[in-house]
C-alpha positions in Angstrom: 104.7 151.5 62.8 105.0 152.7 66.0 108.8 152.3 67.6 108.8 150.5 70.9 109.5 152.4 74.1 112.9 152.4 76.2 112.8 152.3 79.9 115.8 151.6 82.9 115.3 148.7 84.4 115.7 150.4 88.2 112.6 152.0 87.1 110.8 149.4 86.0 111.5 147.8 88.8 110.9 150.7 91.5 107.4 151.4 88.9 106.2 147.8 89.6 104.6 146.5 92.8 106.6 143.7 94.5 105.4 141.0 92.6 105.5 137.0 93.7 108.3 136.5 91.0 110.6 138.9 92.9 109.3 136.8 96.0 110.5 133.9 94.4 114.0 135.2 94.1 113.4 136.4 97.9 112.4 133.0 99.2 115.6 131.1 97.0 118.2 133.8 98.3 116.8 133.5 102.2 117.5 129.7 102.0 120.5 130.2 100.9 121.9 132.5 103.9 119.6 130.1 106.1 122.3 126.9 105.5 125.3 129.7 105.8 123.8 130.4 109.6 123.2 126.8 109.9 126.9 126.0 109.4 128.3 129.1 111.1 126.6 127.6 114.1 127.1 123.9 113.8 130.5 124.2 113.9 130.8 126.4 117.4 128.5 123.0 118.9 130.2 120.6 117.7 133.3 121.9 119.0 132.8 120.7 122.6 131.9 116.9 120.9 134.9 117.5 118.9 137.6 117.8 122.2 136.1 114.9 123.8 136.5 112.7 120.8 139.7 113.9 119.9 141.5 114.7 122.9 141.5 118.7 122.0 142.2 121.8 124.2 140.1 124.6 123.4 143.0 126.0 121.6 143.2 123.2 119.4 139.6 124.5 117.8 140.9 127.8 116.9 142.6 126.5 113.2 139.1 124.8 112.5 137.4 127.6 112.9 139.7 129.4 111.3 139.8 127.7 107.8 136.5 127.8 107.3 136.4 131.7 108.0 139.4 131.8 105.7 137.8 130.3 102.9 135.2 132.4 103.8 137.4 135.3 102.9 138.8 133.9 99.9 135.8 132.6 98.3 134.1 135.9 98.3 137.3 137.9 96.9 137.6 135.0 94.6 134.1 134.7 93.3 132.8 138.5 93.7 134.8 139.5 90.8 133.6 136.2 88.9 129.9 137.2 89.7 130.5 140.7 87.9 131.9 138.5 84.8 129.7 135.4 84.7 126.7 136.1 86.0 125.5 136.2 89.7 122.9 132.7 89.3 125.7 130.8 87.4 128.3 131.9 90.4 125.4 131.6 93.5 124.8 128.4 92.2 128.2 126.6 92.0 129.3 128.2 95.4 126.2 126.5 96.6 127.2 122.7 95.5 130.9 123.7 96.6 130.3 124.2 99.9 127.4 121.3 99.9 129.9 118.7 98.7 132.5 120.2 101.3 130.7 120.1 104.1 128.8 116.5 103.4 132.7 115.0 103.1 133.6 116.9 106.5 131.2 114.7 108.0 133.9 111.6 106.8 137.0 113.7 108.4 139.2 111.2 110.0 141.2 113.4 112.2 141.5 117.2 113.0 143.8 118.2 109.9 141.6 116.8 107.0 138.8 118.6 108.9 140.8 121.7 108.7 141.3 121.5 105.1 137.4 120.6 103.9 135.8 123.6 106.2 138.2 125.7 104.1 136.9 124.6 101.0 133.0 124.7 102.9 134.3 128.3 103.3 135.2 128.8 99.7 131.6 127.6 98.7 129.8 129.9 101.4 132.0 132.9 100.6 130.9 133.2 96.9 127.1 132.4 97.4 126.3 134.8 100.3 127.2 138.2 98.1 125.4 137.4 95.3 122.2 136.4 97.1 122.5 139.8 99.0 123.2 141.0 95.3 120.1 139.2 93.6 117.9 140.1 95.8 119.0 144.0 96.0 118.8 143.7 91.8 115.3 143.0 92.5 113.9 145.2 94.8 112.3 148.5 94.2 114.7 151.2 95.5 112.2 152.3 98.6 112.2 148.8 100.2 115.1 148.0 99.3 117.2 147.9 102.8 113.6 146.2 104.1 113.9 143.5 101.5 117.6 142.8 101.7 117.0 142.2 105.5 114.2 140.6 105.1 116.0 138.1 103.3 119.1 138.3 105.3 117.0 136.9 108.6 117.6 133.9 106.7 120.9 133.8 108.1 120.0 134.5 111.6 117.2 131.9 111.9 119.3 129.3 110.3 122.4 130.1 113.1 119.1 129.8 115.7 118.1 126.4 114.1 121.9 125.5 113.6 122.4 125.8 117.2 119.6 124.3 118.8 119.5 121.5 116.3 123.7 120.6 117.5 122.3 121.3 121.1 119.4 118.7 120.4 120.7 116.0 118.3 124.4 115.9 118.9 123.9 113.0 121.5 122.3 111.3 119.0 123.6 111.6 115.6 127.3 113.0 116.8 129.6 115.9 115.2 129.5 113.8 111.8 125.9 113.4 111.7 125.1 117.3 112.1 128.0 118.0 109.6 126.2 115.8 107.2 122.6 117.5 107.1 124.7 120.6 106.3 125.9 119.0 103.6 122.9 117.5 102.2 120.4 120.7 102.2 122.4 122.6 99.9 122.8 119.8 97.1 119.3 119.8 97.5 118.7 123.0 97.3 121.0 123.6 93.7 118.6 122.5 91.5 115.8 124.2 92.4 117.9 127.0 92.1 119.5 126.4 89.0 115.4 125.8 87.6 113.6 128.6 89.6 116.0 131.4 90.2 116.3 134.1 87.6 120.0 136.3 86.2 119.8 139.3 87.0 118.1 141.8 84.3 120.6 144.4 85.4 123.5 142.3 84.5 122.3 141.0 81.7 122.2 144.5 80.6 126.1 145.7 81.6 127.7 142.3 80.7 130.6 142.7 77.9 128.8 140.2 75.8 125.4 139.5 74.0 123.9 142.7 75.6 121.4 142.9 72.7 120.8 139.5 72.4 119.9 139.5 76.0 116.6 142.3 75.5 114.7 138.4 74.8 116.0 137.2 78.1 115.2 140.6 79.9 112.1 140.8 78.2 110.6 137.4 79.3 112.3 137.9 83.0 110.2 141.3 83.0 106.8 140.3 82.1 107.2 137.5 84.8 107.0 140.7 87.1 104.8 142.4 84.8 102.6 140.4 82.8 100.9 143.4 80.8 103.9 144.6 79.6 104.8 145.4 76.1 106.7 142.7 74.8 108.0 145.5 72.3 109.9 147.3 75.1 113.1 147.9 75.2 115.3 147.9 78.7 118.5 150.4 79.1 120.9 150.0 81.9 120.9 153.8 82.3 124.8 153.2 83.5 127.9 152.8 81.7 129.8 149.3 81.9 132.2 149.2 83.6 136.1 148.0 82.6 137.0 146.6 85.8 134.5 145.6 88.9 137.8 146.0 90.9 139.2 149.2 89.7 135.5 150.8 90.5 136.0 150.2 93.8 138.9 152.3 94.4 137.5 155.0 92.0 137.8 158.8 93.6 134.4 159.3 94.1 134.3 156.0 95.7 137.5 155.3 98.0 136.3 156.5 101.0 133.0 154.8 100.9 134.7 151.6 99.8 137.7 151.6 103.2 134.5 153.1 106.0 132.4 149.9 104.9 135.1 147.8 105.3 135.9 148.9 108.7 132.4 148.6 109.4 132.2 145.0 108.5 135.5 144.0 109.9 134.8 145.2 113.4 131.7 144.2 113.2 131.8 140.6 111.9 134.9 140.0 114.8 131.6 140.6 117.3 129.5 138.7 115.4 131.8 135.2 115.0 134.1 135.6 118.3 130.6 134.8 120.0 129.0 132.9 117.8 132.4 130.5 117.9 132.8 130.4 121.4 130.2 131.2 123.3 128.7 128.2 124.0 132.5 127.1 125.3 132.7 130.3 127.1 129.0 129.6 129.5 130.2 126.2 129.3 133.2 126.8 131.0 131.1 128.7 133.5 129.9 125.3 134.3 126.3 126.2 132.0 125.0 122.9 130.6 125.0 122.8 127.0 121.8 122.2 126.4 120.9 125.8 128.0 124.1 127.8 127.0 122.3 126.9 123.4 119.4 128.8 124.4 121.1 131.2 125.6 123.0 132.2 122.5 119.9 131.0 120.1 118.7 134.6 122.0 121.6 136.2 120.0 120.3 134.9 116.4 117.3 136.0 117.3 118.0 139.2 118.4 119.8 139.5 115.3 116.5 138.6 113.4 114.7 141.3 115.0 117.4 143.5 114.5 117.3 143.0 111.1 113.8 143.2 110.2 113.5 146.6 112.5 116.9 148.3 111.5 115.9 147.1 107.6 112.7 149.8 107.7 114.2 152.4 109.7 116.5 152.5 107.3 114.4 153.0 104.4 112.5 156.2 106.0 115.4 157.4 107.5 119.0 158.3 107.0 120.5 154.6 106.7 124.0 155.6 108.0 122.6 157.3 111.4 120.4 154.7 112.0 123.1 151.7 112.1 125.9 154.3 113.8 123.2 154.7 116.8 122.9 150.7 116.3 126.4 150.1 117.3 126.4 152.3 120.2 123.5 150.9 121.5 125.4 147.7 121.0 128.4 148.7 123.0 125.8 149.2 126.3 124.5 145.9 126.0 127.7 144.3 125.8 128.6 146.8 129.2 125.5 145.4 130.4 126.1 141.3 129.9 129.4 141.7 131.3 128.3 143.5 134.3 125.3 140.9 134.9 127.1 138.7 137.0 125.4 135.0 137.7 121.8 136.8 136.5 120.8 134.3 133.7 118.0 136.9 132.8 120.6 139.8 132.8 122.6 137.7 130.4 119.9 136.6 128.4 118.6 139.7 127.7 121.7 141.7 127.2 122.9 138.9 124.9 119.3 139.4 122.8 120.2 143.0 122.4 124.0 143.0 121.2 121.9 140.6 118.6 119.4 143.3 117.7 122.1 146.0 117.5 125.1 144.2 115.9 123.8 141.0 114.2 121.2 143.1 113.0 123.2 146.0 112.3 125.5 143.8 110.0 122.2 142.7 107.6 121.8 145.9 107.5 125.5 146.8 106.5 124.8 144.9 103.9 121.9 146.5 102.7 124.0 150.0 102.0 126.8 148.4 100.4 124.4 146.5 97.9 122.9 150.0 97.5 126.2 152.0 97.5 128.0 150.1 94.3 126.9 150.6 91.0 125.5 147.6 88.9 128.7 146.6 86.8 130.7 146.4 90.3 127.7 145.2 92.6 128.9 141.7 93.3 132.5 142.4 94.1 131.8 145.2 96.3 129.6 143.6 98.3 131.9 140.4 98.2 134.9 142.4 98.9 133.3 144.0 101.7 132.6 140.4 103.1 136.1 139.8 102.3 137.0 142.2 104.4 134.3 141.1 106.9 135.6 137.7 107.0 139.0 138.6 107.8 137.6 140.4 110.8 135.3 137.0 112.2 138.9 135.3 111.7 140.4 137.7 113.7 137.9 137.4 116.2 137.8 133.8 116.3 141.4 133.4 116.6 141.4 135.7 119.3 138.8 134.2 121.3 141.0 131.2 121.8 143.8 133.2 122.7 141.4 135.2 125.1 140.5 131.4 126.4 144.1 129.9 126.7 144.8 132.8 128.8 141.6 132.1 131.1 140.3 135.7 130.0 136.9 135.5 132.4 133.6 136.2 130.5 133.7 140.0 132.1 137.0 140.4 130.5 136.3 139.0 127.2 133.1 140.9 126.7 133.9 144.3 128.1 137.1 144.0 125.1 134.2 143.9 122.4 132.9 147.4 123.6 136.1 148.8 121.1 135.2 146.7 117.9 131.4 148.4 118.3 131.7 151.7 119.3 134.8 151.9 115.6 131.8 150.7 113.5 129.9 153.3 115.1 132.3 155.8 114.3 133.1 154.1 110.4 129.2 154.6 109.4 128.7 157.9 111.6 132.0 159.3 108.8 130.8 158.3 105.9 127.3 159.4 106.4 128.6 162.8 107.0 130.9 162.5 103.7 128.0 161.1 101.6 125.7 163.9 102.7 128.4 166.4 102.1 129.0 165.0 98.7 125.5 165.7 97.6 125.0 161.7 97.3 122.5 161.4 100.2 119.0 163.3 99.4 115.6 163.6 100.8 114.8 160.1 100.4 117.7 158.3 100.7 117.2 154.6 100.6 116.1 155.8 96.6 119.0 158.3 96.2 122.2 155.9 97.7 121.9 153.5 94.7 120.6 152.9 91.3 
């Protein structure tokens, strides 16, 4: 009787074309960053509705804003680790009720300080489910498209900020702060089931989990000839890695260190961009006496910059050297933002500029993703792209926070913007390093969107 073959399941995967099973897991992942942008950009449009009901400052926003981004951070040091234990479905799909539940009882807040505490918890939720759908859908893409793919499905996040936006803009009259709070609560309790029926484990962590590792070859088997129905049902799947003891410890491994403290640098200066305008913004062109109906337009240009961004960055960098490509990214992000704060009482100046920090920054951060789901091994996947949230997250705080501060000291929109210039041009710098260390490492071949990760 003939033994049955062995294969790794990163070449199984990479062997396979991109079948509509892994399209599946696609789709359900780019929902679920498409509620995170909705929320991330209800909240800055309700803030205006928010101050006129409650009697607020601008100031006063600043701890709502906050919490959530705080939760944001905890969540994904808290349930990154939990993902690499448990499972990355089981984990994606409790963060997802979490923050549903959270966010549908925000809508019910009866003053500022219960609304504090429920977008922290709304934060906890979001925090866990965002890294492992970045994770899923990196464990199921073949290793050349695998920074297209991962964007791909990140645009989720950027079309759901659009929609978040001009849906507040649009329907804030009518259904109020609560009402909008509400949908954002509703679509992910819809959403949980169909995840918890349609959305696969992953087969790599089946493999590396501590437990039932051979009892699992059935479960990776059945998952595998979903992408591959010919298959041989008497094949066996090897991780081609060793487990590892601790998710955490891996991150601070020699050979990994560096890596681990240039990402986060990268993703704390550049989320600070990303959530200092996407909190106060519309404020800020409100303040410039910009109705609100069109300073929503005017930063729906910046989600969609970011989408484009995304999608563009996303196959650049699987041709081309994925480190250069987002370094030059940033920099051109820094002349845009020269640009916008430079452009005066030009609407199409503004517009335009505020489209391409979008493209370079918004997009540039998908794609920061990409290469940190690519850079960890399989056993530490989930936390190190959760931790490099983490680390993301405390960076939007730090920009939110300080865009109040910037505001209560009646910082003018020239001011405020021209300050970002330093945040962008340091994440150029952070990728620009540890491209040069990887390539001097040896870790960075000819092809490198196959060579950075298994």
């Amino acid at each position: 009787m003939t033994s049955p073959s062995s294969i790794r399941v990163d070449q199984f995967i990479d062997s396979r074309p991109f079948s509509s099973f892994q399209k599946r897991v696609l789709a359900l992942c780019f929902l679920v960053v498409a509620i995170d942008g909705f929320d991330t950009a209800a909240i800055g449009f309700i803030g205006p509705a928010l101050r006129e009901q409650w009697h607020l400052n601008a100031a006063a926003l600043a701890p709502l804003f906050g919490a959530g981004l705080f939760g944001l951070m905890a969540g994904a040091l808290l349930f990154g680790p939990m993902a690499d234990r448990f499972g990355r479905k089981t984990i994606l799909v409790g963060s997802v009720v979490i923050f549903g539940a959270a966010s549908l009882a925000s809508s019910l807040s009866p003053d500022l300080l219960w609304l504090v505490v429920l977008r922290f918890i709304t934060g906890l939720g979001l925090g866990g489910a965002m890294p492992n759908a970045i994770t899923l859908t990196s464990e199921y893409s073949p290793g050349h498209r695998r920074s297209g793919l991962v964007t791909l499905m990140f645009c989720g996040f950027t079309l759901g900020s659009a929609l978040g936006g001009l849906m507040s803009a649009q329907l804030l009259a009518d259904l109020g702060w609560r009402g909008i709070l509400a949908i954002g609560g509703a679509a992910p309790l819809l959403l949980a089931p169909l995840l918890l029926l349609a959305l696969p484990e992953s087969m790599r962590f089946l493999l590396v989990a501590k437990r039932g590792r051979e009892s699992n070859q059935e479960s990776i088997g059945r998952i595998a000839r979903r992408i591959d129905p010919r298959l041989d049902p008497r094949m066996y799947f090897v991780a081609g890695e060793a487990p590892a003891k601790s998710s955490v410890r891996t991150l601070f491994a020699p050979e990994m260190i560096t890596g681990t403290l240039l990402l986060w640098a990268t993703f704390f200066m550049s989320l600070l961009i990303v959530y200092l305008l996407s909190s106060w913004m519309p404020t800020l062109l409100a303040g410039n006496g910009i109705s609100l109906r069109k300073a929503s337009f005017m930063t729906a240009t910046f989600q969609i910059g970011g989408t484009v961004g995304a999608i563009c960055l996303g196959r650049l960098m699987d041709r081309r050297d994925p480190h250069r490509v987002l370094s030059r990214a940033y920099i051109a992000a820094a002349a845009f933002i020269v640009m916008c704060a430079l452009g005066g009482s030009s609407v199409v100046t503004i517009v335009i500029a505020v489209f391409g920090i979008g493209l370079c920054v918004s997009g540039g951060q998908v794609g920061g993703n990409a290469l940190a789901a690519a850079f960890y091994p399989t056993a530490s996947r989930a936390t190190g792209v959760a931790w490099a949230n983490a680390v993301g997250r405390s960076g939007s705080i730090a920009g939110s926070l300080l865009g109040g501060v910037m505001m209560s000291q009646n910082l003018g929109f020239k001011t405020i913007f021209l300050m970002l210039t330093v945040p962008s041009l340091a994440a150029a710098v952070s990728l620009a390093v540890l491209g040069r260390v990887r390539h001097q490492n040896g870790a960075i071949e000819a092809s490198p969107a196959i060579a950075i990760g298994d």
